[in-house]
C-alpha positions as CSV (number, residue, x, y, z in Angstrom):
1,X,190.2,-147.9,-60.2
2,X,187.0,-149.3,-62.4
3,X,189.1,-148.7,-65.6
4,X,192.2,-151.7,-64.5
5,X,189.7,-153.7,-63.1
6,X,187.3,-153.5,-66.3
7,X,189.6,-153.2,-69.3
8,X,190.6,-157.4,-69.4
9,X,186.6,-157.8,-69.5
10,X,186.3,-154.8,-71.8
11,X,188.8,-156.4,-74.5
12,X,187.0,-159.9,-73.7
13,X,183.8,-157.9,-75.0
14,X,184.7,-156.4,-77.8
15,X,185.2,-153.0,-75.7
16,X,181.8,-153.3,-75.2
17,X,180.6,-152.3,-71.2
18,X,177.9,-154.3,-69.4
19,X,175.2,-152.5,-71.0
20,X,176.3,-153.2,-74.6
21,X,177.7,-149.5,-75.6
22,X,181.4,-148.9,-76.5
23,X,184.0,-148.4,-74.4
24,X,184.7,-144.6,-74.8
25,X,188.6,-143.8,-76.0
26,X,188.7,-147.4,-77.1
27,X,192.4,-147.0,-78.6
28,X,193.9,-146.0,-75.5
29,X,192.1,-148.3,-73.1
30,X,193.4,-150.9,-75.2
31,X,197.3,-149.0,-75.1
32,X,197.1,-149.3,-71.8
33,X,196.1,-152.9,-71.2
34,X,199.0,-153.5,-73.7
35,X,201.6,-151.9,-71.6
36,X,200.3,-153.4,-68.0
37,X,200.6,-157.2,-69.7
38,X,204.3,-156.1,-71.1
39,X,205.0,-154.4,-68.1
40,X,203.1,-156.3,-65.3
41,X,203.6,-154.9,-62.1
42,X,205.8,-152.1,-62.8
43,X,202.9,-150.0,-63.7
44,X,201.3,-148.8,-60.4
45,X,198.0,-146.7,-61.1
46,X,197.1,-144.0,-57.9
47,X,194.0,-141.8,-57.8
48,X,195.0,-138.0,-57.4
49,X,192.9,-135.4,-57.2
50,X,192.7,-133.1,-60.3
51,X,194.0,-129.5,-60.1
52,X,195.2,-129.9,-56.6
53,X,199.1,-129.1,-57.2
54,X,200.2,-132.8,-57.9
55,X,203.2,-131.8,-59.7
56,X,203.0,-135.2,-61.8
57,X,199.1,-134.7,-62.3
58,X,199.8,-130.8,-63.2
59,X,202.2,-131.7,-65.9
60,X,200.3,-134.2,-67.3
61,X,197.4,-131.8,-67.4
62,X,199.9,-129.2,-68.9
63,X,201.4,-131.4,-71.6
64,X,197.4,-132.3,-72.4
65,X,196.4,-129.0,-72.9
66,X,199.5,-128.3,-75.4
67,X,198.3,-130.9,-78.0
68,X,194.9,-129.9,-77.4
69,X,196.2,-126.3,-78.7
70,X,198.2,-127.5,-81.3
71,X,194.4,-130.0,-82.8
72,X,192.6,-126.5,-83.3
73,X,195.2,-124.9,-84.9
C-alpha cells in the first residue's frame, strides 16, 4: 500500500508529497506512523475490497458512518 510506504518520507517532508502539496488527513497519517513505530510489526495492513461483505471492513465502514451522523447533528 503507497500510504506505509510513503508516510516515513511524508513526515521527512513536512507531510508534503512529491509534488509539494499537503499530505491530505495529515493528523491521522501521522497517528498511524506513530502506532507502526510503537507497535512495529504487529500492525499488518491488507487491501480489501470496499462494500464486499468483509465483516472487519463492514464494521469499520459502519462505525464511520455513525460519527459522520453524529458531525451534522
Amino acid at each position: 500500500m503507497a500510504m506505509v510506504k510513503r508516510t516515513h518520507g511524508w513526515a521527512k517532508n513536512g507531510w508534503r508529497k512529491a509534488d509539494g502539496k499537503p499530505v491530505k488527513n495529515e493528523n491521522l497519517m501521522a497517528e498511524i506512523l506513530g502506532l507502526k513505530l510503537e507497535l512495529g510489526e504487529r500492525i499488518i495492513y491488507k487491501k480489501v475490497a470496499g462494500h464486499a461483505g468483509v465483516a472487519g471492513n463492514e464494521k469499520a465502514d459502519e462505525i464511520c458512518n455513525k460519527v459522520l451522523d453524529n458531525n451534522e447533528e
